[in-house]
C-alpha positions as CSV (number, residue, x, y, z in Angstrom):
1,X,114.2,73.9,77.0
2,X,114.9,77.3,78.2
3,X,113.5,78.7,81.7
4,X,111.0,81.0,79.8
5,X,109.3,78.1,78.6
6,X,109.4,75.9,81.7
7,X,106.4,73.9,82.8
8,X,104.4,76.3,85.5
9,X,106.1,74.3,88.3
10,X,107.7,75.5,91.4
11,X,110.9,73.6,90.0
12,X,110.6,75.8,86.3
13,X,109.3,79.7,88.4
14,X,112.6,78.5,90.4
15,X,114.6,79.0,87.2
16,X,112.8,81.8,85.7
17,X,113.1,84.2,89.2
18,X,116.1,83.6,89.8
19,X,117.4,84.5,86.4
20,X,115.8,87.7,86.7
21,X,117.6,88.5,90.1
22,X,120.7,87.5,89.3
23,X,120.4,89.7,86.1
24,X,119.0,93.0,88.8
25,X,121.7,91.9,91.2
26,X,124.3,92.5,88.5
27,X,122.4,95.9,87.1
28,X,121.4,97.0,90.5
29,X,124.4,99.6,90.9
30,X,123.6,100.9,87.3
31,X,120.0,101.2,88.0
32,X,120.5,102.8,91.5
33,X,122.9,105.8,89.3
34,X,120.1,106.6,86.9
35,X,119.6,109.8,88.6
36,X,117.8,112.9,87.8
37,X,119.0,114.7,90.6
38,X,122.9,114.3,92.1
39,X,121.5,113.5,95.5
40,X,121.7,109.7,97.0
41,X,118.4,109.1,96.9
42,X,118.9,106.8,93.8
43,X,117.8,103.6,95.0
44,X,115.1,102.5,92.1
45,X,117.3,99.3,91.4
46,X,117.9,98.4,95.5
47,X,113.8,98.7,95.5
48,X,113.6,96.3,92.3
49,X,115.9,93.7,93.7
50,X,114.6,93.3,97.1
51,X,111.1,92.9,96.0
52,X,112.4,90.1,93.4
53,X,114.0,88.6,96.5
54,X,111.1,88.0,98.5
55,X,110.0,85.9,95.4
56,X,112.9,83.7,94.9
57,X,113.4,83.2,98.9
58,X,109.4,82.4,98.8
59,X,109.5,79.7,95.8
60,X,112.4,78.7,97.1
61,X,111.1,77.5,100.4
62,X,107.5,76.3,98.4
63,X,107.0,72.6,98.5
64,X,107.5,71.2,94.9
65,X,103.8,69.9,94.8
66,X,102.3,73.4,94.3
67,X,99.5,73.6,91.9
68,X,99.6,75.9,89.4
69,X,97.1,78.6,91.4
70,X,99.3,78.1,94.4
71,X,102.1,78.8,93.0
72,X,100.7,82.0,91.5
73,X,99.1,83.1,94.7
74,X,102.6,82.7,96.8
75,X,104.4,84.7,93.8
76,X,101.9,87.6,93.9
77,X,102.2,87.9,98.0
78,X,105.8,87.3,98.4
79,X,105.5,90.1,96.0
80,X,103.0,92.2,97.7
81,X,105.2,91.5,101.1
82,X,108.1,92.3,99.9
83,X,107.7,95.4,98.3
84,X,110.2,98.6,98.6
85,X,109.3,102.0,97.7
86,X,106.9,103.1,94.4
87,X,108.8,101.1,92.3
88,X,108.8,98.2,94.5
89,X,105.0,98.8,95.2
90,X,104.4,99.2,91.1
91,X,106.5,96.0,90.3
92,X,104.6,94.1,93.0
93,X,101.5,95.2,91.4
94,X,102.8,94.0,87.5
95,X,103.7,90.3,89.3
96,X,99.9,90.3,90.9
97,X,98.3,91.1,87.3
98,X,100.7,88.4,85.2
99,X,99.5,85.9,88.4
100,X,96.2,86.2,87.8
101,X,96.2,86.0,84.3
102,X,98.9,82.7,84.9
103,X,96.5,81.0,87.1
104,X,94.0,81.2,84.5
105,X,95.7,79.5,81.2
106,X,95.2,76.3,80.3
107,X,98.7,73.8,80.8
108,X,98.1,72.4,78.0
109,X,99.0,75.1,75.1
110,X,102.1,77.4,74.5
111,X,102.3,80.1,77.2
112,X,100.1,83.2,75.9
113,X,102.9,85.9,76.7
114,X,100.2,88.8,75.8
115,X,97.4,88.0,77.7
116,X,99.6,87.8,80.7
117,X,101.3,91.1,80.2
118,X,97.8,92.9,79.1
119,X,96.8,91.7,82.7
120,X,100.5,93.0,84.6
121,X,99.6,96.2,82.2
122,X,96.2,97.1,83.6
123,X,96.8,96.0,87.2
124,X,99.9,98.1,87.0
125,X,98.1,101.4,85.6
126,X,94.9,100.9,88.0
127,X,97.5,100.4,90.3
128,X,98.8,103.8,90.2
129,X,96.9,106.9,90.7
130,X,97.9,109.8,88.4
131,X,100.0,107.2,85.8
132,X,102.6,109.3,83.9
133,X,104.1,108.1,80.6
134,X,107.9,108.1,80.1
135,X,108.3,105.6,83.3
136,X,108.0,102.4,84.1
137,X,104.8,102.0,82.6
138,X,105.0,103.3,79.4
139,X,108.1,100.2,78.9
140,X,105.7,97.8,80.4
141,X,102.8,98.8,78.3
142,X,105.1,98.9,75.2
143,X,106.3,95.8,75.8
144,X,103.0,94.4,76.2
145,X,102.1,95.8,72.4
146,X,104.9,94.4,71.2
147,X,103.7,91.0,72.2
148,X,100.1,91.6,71.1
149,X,101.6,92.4,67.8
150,X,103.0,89.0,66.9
151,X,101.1,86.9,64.7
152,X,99.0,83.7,66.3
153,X,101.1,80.5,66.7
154,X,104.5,82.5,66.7
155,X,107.6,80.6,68.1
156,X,107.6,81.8,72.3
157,X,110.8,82.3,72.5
158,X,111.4,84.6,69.7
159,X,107.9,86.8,71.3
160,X,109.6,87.3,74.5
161,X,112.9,88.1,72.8
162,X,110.6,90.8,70.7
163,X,108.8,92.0,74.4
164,X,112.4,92.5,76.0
165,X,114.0,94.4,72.6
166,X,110.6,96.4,72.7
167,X,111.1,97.1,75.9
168,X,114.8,98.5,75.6
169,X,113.3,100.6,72.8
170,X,110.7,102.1,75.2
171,X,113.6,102.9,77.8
172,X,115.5,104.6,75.0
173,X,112.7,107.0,74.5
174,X,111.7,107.9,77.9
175,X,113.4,110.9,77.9
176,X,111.4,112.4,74.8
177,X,108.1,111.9,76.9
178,X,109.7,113.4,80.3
179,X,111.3,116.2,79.7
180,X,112.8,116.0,83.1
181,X,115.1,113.1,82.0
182,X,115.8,114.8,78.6
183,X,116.8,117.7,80.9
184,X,119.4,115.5,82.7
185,X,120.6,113.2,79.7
186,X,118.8,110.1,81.5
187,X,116.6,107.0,81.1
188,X,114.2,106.1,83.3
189,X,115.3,104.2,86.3
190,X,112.5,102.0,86.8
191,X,111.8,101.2,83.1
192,X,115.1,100.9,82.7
193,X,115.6,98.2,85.8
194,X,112.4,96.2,84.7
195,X,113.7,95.2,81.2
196,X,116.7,94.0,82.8
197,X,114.8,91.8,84.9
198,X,112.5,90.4,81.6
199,X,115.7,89.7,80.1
200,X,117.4,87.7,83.0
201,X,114.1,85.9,83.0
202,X,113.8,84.6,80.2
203,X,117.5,84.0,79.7
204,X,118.3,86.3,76.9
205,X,121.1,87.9,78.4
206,X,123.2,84.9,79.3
207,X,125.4,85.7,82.5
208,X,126.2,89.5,81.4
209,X,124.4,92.0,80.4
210,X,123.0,92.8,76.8
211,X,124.5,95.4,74.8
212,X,121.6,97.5,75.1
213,X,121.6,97.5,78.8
214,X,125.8,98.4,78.9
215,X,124.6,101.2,76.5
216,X,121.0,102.7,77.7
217,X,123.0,102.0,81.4
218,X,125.9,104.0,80.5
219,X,124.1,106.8,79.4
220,X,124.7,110.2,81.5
221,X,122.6,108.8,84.1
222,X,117.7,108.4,86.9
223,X,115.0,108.0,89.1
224,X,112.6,110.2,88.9
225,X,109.5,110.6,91.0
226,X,107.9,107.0,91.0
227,X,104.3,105.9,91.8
228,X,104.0,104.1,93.9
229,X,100.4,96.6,100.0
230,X,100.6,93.9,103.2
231,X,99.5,92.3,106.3
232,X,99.1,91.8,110.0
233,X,96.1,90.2,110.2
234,X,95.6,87.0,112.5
235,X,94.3,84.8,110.4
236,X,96.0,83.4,107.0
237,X,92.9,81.8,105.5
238,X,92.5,79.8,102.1
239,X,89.9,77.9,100.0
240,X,88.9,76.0,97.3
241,X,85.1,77.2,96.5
242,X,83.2,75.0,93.9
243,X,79.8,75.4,92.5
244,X,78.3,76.9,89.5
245,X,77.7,80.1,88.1
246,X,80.8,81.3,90.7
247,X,81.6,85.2,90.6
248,X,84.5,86.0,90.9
249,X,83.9,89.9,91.3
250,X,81.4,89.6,93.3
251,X,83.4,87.5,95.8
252,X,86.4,89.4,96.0
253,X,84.3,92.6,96.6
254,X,82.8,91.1,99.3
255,X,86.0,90.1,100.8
256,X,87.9,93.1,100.4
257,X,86.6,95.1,103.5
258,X,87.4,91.6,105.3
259,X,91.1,91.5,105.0
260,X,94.1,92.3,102.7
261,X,96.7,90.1,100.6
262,X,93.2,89.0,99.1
263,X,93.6,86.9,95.8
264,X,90.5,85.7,94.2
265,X,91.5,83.5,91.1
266,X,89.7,80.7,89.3
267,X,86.6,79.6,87.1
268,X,82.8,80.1,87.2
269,X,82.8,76.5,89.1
270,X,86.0,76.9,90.7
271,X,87.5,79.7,92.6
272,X,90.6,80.0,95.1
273,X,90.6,82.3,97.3
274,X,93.0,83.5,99.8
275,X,92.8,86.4,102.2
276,X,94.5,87.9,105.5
277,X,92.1,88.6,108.4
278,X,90.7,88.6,111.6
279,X,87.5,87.3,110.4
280,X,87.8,83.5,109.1
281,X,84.5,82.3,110.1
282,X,83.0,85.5,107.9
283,X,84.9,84.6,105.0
284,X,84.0,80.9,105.0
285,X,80.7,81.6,105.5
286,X,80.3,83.9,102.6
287,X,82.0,81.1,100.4
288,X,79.6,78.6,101.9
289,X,76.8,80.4,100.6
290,X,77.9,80.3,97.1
291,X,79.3,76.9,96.9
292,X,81.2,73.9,98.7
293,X,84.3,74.5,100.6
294,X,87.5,72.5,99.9
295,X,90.8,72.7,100.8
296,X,90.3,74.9,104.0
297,X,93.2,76.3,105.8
298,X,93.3,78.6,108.2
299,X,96.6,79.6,110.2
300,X,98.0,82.0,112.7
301,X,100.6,84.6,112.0
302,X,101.1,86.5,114.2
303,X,102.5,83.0,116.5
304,X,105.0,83.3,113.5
305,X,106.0,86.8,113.9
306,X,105.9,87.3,117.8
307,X,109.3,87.4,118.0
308,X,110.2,90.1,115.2
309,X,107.5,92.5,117.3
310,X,109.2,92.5,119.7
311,X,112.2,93.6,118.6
312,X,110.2,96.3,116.4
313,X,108.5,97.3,120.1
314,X,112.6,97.5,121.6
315,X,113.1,99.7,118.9
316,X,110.4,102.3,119.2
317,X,111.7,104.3,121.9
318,X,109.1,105.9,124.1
319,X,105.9,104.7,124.4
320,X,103.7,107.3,122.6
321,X,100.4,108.5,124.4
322,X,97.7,106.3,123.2
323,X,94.4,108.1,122.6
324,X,92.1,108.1,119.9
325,X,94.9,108.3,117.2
326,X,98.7,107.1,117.0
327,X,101.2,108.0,114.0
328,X,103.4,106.0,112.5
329,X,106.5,107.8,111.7
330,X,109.1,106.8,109.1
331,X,112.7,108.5,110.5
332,X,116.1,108.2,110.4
333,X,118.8,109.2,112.5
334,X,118.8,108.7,116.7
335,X,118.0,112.8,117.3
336,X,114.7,112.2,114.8
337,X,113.5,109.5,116.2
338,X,113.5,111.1,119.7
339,X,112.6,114.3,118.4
340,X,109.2,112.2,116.4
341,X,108.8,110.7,120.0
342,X,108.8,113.7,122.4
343,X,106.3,114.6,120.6
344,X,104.0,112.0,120.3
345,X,105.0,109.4,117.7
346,X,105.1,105.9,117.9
347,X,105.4,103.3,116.6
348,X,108.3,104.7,114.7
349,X,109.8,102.8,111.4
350,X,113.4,102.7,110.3
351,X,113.9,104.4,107.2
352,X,114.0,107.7,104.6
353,X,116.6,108.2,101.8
354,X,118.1,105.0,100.2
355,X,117.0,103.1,102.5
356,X,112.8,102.7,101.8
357,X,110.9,100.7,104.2
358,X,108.9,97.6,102.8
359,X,105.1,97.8,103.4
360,X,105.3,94.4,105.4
361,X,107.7,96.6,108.2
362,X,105.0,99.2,108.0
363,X,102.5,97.1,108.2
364,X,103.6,95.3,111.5
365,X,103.8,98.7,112.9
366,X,100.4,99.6,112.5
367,X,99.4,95.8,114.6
368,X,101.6,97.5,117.0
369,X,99.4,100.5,117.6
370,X,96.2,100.5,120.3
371,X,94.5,103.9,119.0
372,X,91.0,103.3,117.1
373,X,93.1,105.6,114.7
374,X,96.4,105.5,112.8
375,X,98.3,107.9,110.7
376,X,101.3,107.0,108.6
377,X,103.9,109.9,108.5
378,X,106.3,108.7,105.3
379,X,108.5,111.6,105.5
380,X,109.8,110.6,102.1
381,X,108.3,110.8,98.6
382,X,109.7,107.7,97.7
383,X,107.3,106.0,101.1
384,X,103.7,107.9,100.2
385,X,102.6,105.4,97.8
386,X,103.9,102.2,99.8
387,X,102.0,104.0,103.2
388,X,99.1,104.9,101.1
389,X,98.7,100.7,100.1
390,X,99.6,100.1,103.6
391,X,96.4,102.1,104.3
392,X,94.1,100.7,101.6
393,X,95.0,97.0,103.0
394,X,94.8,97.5,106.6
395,X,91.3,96.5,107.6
396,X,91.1,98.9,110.3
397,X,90.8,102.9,110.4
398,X,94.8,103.9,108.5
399,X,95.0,107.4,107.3
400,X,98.0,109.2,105.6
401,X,99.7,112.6,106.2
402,X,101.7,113.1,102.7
403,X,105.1,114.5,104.4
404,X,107.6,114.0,102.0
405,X,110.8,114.8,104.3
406,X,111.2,114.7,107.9
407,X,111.5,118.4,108.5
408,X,108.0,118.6,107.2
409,X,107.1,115.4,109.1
410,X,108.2,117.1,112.5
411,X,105.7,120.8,111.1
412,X,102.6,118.5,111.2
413,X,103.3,116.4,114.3
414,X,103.4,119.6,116.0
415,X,99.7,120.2,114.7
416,X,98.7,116.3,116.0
417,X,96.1,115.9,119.2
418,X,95.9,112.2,120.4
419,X,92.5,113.1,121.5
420,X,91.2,114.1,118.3
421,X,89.8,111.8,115.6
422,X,92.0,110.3,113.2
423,X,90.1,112.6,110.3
424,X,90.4,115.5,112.4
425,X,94.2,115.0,112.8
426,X,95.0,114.0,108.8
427,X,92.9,117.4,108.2
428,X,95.0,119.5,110.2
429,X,98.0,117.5,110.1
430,X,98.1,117.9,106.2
431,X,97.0,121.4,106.3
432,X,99.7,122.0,108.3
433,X,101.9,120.4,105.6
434,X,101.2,123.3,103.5
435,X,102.8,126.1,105.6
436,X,106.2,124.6,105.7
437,X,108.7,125.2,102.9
438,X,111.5,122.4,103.5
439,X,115.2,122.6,101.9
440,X,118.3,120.4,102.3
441,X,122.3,120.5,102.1
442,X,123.8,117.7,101.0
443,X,126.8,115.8,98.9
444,X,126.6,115.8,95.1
445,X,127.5,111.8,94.2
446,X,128.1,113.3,90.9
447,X,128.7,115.7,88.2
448,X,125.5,117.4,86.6
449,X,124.0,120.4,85.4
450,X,120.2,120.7,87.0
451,X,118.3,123.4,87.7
452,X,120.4,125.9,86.0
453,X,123.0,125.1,88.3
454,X,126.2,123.3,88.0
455,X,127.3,120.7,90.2
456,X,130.9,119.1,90.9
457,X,130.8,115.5,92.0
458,X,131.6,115.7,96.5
459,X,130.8,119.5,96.3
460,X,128.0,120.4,98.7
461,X,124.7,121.0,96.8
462,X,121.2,123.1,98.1
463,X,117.6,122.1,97.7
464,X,114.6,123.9,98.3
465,X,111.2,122.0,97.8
466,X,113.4,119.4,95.5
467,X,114.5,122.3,93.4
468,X,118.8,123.0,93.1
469,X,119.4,126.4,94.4
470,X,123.6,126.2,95.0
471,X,126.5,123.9,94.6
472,X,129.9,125.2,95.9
473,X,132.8,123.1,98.0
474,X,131.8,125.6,101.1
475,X,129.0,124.3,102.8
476,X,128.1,127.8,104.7
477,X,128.4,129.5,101.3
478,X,125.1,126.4,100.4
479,X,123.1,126.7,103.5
480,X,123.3,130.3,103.4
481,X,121.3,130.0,99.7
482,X,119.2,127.6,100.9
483,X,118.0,130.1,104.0
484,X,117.6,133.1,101.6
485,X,115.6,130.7,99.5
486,X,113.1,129.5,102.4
487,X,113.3,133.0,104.6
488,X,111.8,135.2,102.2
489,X,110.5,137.8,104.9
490,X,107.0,136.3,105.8
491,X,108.5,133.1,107.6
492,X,109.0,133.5,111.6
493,X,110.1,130.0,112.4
494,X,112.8,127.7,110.8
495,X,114.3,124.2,112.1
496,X,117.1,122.9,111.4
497,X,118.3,119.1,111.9
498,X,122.2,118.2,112.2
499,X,123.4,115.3,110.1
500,X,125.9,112.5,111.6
501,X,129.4,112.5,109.3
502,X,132.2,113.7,108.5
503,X,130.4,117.4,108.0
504,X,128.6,117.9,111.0
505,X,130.6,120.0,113.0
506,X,130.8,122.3,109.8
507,X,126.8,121.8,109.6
508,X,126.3,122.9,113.2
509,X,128.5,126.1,112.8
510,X,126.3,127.3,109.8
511,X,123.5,126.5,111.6
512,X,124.7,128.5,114.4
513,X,125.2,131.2,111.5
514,X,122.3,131.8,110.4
515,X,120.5,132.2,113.6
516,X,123.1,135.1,114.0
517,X,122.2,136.6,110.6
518,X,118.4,136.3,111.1
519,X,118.2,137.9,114.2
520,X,114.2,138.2,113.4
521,X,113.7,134.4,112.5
522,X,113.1,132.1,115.8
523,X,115.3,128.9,114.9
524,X,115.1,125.8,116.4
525,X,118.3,123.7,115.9
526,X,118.2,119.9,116.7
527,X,121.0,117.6,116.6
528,X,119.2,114.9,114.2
529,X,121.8,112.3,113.4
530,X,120.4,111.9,109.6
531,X,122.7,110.4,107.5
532,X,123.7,111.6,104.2
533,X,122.1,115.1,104.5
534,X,124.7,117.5,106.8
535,X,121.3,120.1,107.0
536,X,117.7,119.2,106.8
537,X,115.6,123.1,107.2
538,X,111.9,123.7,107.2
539,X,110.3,127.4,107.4
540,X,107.0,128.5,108.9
């Protein structure tokens, strides 16, 4: 008996994860190269694999005696807590759906593969707030047709083999529905990455990879924009409610202003429910009202994470001024994160391009802050949707400032007042937001035409607002476009950070240039220590 069809034990989800990750861990490379753009920001399949990760190191450490609803709770939170970036965020929200749906089948009959994935489907679309077809979803939601299709009684294996060879069909026509990977000869990245997980799961693909995946993965390669939860609450606390007449619903929307990581599963007599808080006595006694209480636990986290809080508070730098609001900043590079904390920010997170922070590391910096008021500054477009869950989940007042690059990042900290309410300082923070134009300068990892503009693989390439504007081997001749580009006569102010590498004594001399050429323009030139971008600019 194959993994797919494995008893719902810890011993059988053993087998079936890891299959899947070994299959990502082999892929992950060719997942991380599907690339719209010839920047490094390409890291859909590093996203994929760590959040898988977090599953296998969870079951892996579950004692063997997990009931079925167990074992579905601690694979939806080890996905939840694990997640990387919007495709992390989306996958973690697929696993939550396919657990909920697990927990409900009955042990007894063949595995209903479509009711599970019509579940993964519609958490994964509610999931996301402006779903787009031609990415990740549209292969999921394929895939789940493909398995509604197959006629009652039909042989499991061969309807999973049917949901994975639907789903490589789905990756092949991405492009036709985003015309932004048709541009760029591409799949999509994340659809791409979660069929090669599906097949590794259920064993299809052996120990290499199937021929569609060499093929679809060697196709002029993406990741485009994805869409994109966690915890530091006290209090893990769990329960077995029994009774009659249980809702579910109801419970669960009683709850969800309690805590986060909450996971209502069960039957109208029995329900488990499993929550993060700082409220255990309120939970239990809203369960207690409905029913009788079994299985009651109720532990202390933050005992087990004392010590990696610590570290995070070693790391902050300076202590930020604590008033009525703190932000949260996501940087990278030692001149950012002192420039974010001169200035008020703290704590600060470790991360940006390729290197996506998990909610769980944002998370524990927000049960680092003492404000009333938080604001998350992502300062990557690849972090808003994992800071935005991060928000939803907190429990306490969490706001986000939509910065999708630390140049823009640093234009709204300068419009943030400690002092003023955290609605006050998303308001102007974000309206701030909108007065900055933001370019870059930075390798091309390789050859591509985008943008009407043709780019060498190690030439230097320009980006205003996301958009190419040069490639040449000169990096002046680059940042020069990119000024003309974001100095377009009505901008007074521009800032410019220095990257760490082999370019940035080149990078500080055009920054030096330019100041020279735009005798008119007040710039501000920081040494910012950024890796893989020699110039990050921002205009006002």
């Amino acid at each position: 008996m194959g993994p797919s069809v494995a008893p719902v034990t810890v011993a059988g989800a053993r087998l079936v994860v890891a299959g899947g990750h070994r299959a990502l861990e082999a892929r992950k490379q060719v997942v991380n190269d599907l690339n719209v753009y010839p920047v490094p920001d390409g890291d859909t399949g590093t996203n994929l694999l760590l959040t898988v990760r977090s599953i296998v190191d969870d079951v892996s450490r579950a004692p063997e005696n997990l009931s079925r609803s167990e074992l579905c709770d601690l694979i939806a939170n080890a996905a939840l807590m694990g997640a990387r970036g919007n495709s992390g965020v989306i996958l973690s929200q697929i696993v939550r759906g396919a657990m909920e749906a697990l927990a409900l089948l009955d042990d007894d009959r063949p595995l209903d593969v479509a009711t599970v994935l019509r579940k993964a489907t519609d958490t994964a679309y509610r999931a996301v707030r402006k779903p787009v077809e031609g990415t990740m979803l549209t292969v999921l939601r394929e895939m789940t047709e493909a398995a509604e299709s197959q006629p009652p009684g039909a042989d499991i294996m061969g309807v999973l083999r049917s949901v994975v060879q639907a789903g490589w069909t789905s990756v092949e026509n991405t492009p036709t529905l985003l015309k932004v990977l048709a541009d760029a000869g591409v799949v999509d990245a994340g659809g791409y990455g979660l069929v090669v997980l599906a097949e590794g799961m259920i064993g299809a693909d052996g120990d290499s990879p199937s021929a569609e995946a060499v093929a679809l993965g060697s196709v002029q390669e993406t990741d485009h924009p994805e869409h994109e939860p966690d915890t530091m609450y006290s209090y893990c606390t769990s329960f077995l409610l029994q009774g009659t007449h249980l809702d579910g619903p109801e419970l669960e929307t009683l709850l969800t202003p309690l805590g986060d990581s909450l996971l209502v599963v069960g039957s109208d007599t029995r329900v488990k429910v499993h929550v993060h808080t700082d409220e255990p006595g309120t939970v239990l006694a809203l369960g207690l009202a409905r029913g009788t209480l079994h299985q009651i636990e109720i532990e202390n986290m933050r005992e087990q994470t004392a010590a990696r809080d610590a570290r995070l508070r070693a790391q902050a730098g300076a202590p930020p001024v604590v008033g009525e609001t703190q932000v949260i900043a996501v940087v990278a590079g030692g001149g950012v994160r002192k420039l974010f904390a001169s200035i008020g920010a703290g704590p600060l997170v470790e991360g940006g391009q390729s290197m996506n922070p998990s909610a769980e590391e944002i998370m524990r910096a927000v049960a680092l802050t003492e404000a009333p008021g938080v604001i998350l500054l992502p300062n990557n477009k690849n972090i808003i949707m994992t800071a935005e869950q991060v928000a939803a989940m907190a429990g306490r007042p969490v706001g986000v400032v939509p910065a999708r690059s630390m140049q823009a990042g640093l234009s709204a900290m300068v419009a943030f007042d400690p002092d003023r309410s955290l609605e006050r300082n998303v308001e102007e923070m974000t309206q701030a937001l909108s007065f900055v134009l933001t370019g870059e300068v930075t390798r091309a990892v390789r050859d591509s035409s985008i943008d009407g503009v043709e780019v060498t693989e190690g030439s230097f390439i320009g980006l205003v607002e996301g958009r190419v504007v040069a490639s040449a081997a000169d990096l002046q001749e680059v940042a020069d476009a990119v000024a003309g580009e974001l100095l377009d006569g009505t901008r007074e102010l521009m800032t410019i950070l220095v990257g760490d590498g082999e370019s940035t004594h080149a990078a500080m001399q055009a920054a030096e240039h330019l100041r020279d050429r735009y005798q008119d323009v007040e710039f501000e030139i920081h040494d910012g220590g950024q890796p893989l971008y020699p110039l990050l600019m921002a205009a006002e």
